[in-house]
N, C-alpha and C positions, 0 to 999 in steps of 0.2 A: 504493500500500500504506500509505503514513505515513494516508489520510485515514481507513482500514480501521482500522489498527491505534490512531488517535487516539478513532476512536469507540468502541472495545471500552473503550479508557482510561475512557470518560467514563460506564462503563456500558450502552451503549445495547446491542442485538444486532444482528446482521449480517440482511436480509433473503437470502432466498434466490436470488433474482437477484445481488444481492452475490456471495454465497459462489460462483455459478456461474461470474462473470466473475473472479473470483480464482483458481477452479482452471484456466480459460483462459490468464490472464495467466504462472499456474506451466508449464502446459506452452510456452506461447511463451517459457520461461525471460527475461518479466520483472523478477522481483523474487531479490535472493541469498538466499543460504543462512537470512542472520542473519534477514532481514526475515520470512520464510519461518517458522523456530523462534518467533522472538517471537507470531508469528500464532498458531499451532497451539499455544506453553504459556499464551497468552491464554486461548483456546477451553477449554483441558484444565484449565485451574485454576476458571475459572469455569460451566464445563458446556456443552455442544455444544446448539443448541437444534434444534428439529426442522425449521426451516426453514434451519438453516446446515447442515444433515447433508444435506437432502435437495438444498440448493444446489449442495454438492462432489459428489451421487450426479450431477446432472443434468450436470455440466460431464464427469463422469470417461464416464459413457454416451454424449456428445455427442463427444467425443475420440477413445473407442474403436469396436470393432468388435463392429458387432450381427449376428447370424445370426438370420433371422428363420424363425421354428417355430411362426408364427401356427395352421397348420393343425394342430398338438397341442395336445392339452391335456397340459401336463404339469405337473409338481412339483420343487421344488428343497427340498431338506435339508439346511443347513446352520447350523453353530454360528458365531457372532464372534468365538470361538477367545480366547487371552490369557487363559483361566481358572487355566492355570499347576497344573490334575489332571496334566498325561500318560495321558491314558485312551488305550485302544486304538484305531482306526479308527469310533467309533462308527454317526455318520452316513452315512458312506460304505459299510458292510456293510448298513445299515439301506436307503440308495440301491436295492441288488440286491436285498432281500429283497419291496423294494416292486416294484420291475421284476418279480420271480418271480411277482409275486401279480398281474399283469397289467395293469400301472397303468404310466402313461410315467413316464419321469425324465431332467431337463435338469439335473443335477449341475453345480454352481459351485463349482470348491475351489483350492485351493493350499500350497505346501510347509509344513514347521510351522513356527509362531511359537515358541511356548513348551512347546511337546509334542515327545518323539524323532519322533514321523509324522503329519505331516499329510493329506489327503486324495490331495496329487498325489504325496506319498513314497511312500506303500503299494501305489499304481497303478503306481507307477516302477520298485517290487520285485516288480512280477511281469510285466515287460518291457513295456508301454503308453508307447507313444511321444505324445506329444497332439498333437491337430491343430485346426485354425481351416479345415478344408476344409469347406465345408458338405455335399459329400454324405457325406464319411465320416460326418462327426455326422449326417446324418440315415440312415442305414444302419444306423449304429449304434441309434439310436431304434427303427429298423423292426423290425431280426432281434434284436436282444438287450435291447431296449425301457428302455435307457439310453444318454445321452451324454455327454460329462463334457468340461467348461471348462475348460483348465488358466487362471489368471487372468492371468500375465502377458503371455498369447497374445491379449488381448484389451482388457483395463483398461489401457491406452496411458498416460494419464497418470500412472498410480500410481512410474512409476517418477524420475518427476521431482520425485517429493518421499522418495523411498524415502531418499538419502545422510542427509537432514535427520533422517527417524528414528530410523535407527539411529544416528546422531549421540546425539541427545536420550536414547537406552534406557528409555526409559518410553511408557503408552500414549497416545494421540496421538486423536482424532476420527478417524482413518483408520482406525484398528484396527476399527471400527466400519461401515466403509463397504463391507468385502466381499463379505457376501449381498445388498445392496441395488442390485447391479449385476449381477446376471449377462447375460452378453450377448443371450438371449433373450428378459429379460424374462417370464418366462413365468407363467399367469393362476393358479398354485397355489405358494404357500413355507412351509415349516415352519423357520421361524428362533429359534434357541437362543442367550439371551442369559444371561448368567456372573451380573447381580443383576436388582434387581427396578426399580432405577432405569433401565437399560438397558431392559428388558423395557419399561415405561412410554413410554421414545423410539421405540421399533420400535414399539409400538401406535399411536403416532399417526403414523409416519412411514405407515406402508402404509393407517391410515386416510385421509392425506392422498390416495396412491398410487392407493385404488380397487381394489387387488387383492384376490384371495381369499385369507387368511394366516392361519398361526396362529404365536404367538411364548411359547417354551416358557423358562421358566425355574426350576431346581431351588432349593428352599430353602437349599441349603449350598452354592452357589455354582459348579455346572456349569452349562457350557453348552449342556447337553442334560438328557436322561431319564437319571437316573444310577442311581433306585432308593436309592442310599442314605437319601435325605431322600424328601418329599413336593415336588409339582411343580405349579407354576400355568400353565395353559394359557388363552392368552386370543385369542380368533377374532373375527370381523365378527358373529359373532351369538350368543356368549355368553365367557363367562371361570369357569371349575372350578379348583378344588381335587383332585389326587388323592395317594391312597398308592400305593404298590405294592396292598397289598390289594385295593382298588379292580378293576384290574385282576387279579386272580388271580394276584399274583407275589408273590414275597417280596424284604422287604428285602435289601441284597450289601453289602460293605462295600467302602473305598476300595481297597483292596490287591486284590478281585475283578475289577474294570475297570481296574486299569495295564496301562500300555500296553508295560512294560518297560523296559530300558536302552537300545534299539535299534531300529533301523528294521527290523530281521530278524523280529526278535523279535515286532513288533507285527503283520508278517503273519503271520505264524504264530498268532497267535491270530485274525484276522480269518481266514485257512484253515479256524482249528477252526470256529466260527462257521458257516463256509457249507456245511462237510463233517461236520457233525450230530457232531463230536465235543471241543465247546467244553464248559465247565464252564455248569451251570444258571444260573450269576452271568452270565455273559458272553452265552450266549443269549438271558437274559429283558431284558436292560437291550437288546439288536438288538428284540426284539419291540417292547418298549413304545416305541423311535422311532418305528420301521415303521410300526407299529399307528397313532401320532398323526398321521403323515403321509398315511396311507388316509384316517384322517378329516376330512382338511381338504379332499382332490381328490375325496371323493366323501361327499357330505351326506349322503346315506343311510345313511350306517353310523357309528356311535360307537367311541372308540377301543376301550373294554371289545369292541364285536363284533369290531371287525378284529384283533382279540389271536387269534381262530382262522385267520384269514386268513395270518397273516403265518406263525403256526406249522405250517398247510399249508405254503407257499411251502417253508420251510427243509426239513420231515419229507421235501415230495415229491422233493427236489432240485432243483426249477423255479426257487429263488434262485443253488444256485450254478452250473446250466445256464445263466442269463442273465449272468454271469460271465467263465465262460467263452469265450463266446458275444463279448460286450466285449471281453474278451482280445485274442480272435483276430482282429477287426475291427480293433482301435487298435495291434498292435503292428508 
């Protein structure tokens, strides 16, 4: 680690083979705590680059446990979270709206960072027990056409750097490394990064990667489709500008999409959401995810078209029947 931590000293960056055999060396708990923090507020003060993020992706994949869903095509939706809104359950209700509209989903999430719910709180309040069984998860794909990661069931390594972070309370090159592991890998992601610097690291990270992606980031700093502001959407085969407008939506403001005080609280609006009786702020910010995530697993449709799609899915029930459906297989 001293050779590591001498060359960040001297300016240089870490290759990615590096950063790989470092997160090795952390889970064979070679190096302490200190060595460990110095490394990661190196990284964090002077910027993570895209080959030391995708180093520690490769070491933390290599560590963990892969379920392999080769024979789907699916989609994963999720944000890098740390935005520090408290928005409701976005991605995760947007998850089922896209399963309703008849499209797979390999869901990657875990409890919240800096929000009262995260993706595996809300699942938690409505009894989903998670599992690492591969037929459950692929049963669950078949009949309810979603599966869902809890992360620490699988991202093996994470947790032997976990004491150092919360140690440190500030965010870390880890916070970062969430979506870019999910255990299946799978050839579709809609990832939602908090600015536009971040946004820039995940465009090249997945161009490195070869997958199909899109990586969304809102102008005022969500990390997702929030609707308050305008949002840049950048793919393998182009990068837009949109408004709400655009899309046939109207602006919501910040206090539309909280997420509440509570983790009760936040299902209950992810409830209203998928039982047609949420507030137009909170249903239109679920379509325009949806909608971007249709458009990335299936080229033929733009997210402007799948804004009908997704608004079938909800109107017919076929979102929160796939839900339900989940429910009853995971708990």
């Amino acid at each position: 680690m001293k050779t590591y931590l001498n060359q960040l000293i001297e300016g240089e960056s870490l290759s990615r083979s590096q950063t790989h055999d470092i997160l090795l060396g952390i889970t064979r708990q070679e190096y302490n705590e200190c060595q460990i923090a110095a490394l990661l507020m190196t990284l964090q003060t002077r910027g993570v680059t895209v080959d030391e993020l995708l180093g520690f992706r490769d070491g933390l994949i290599e560590t963990g446990r892969h379920i392999d869903l080769s024979d789907y095509n699916t989609l994963d939706i999720v944000g890098t979270g740390g935005d520090g809104k408290n928005t409701f359950n976005i991605s995760t209700c947007a998850a089922f709206v896209i399963a309703g509209a008849g499209y797979k989903v390999s869901k990657h999430g875990n409890g919240a960072s800096t929000s009262v719910s995260g993706a595996s709180t809300v699942l938690e309040q409505h009894g989903v027990k998670f599992s690492a069984d591969p037929d459950v998860l692929r049963r669950s794909l078949d009949e309810a056409g979603i599966c869902y990661f809890h992360a620490p069931l699988f991202a093996y390594g994470m947790k032997f750097v976990g004491p150092v972070r919360r140690a440190l309370g500030v965010p870390t090159c880890f916070n970062l490394l969430g979506p870019l592991v999910n255990p299946c890998q799978p050839r579709n992601s809609l990832h939602g990064t908090a600015t536009q610097a971040q946004q820039r690291l995940y465009v090249r990270a997945h161009q490195k990667l070869g997958d199909n992606f899109g990586v969304i980031t809102s102008y005022d700093g969500y990390d997702e489709i929030s609707l308050t502001s305008g949002f840049k959407l950048v793919t393998p085969h182009f990068e837009k500008v949109f408004t709400p407008k655009d899309l046939g939506l109207n602006y919501v403001e910040p206090k539309d999409i909280y997420g509440g005080a509570t983790a009760a609280e936040a299902a209950r609006i992810f409830d209203a959401v998928l039982e047609g009786t949420a507030s137009e702020a909170q249903t239109s910010v679920i379509l325009a995810n949806a909608a971007c995530g249709i458009s990335i697993i299936d080229r033929n449709l733009s997210v402007e078209e799948s804004i009908a799609l997704c608004r079938e899915s909800l109107e017919s029930g076929a979102a929160r029947k796939a839900f339900k459906r989940f429910v009853a297989i995971n708990s």
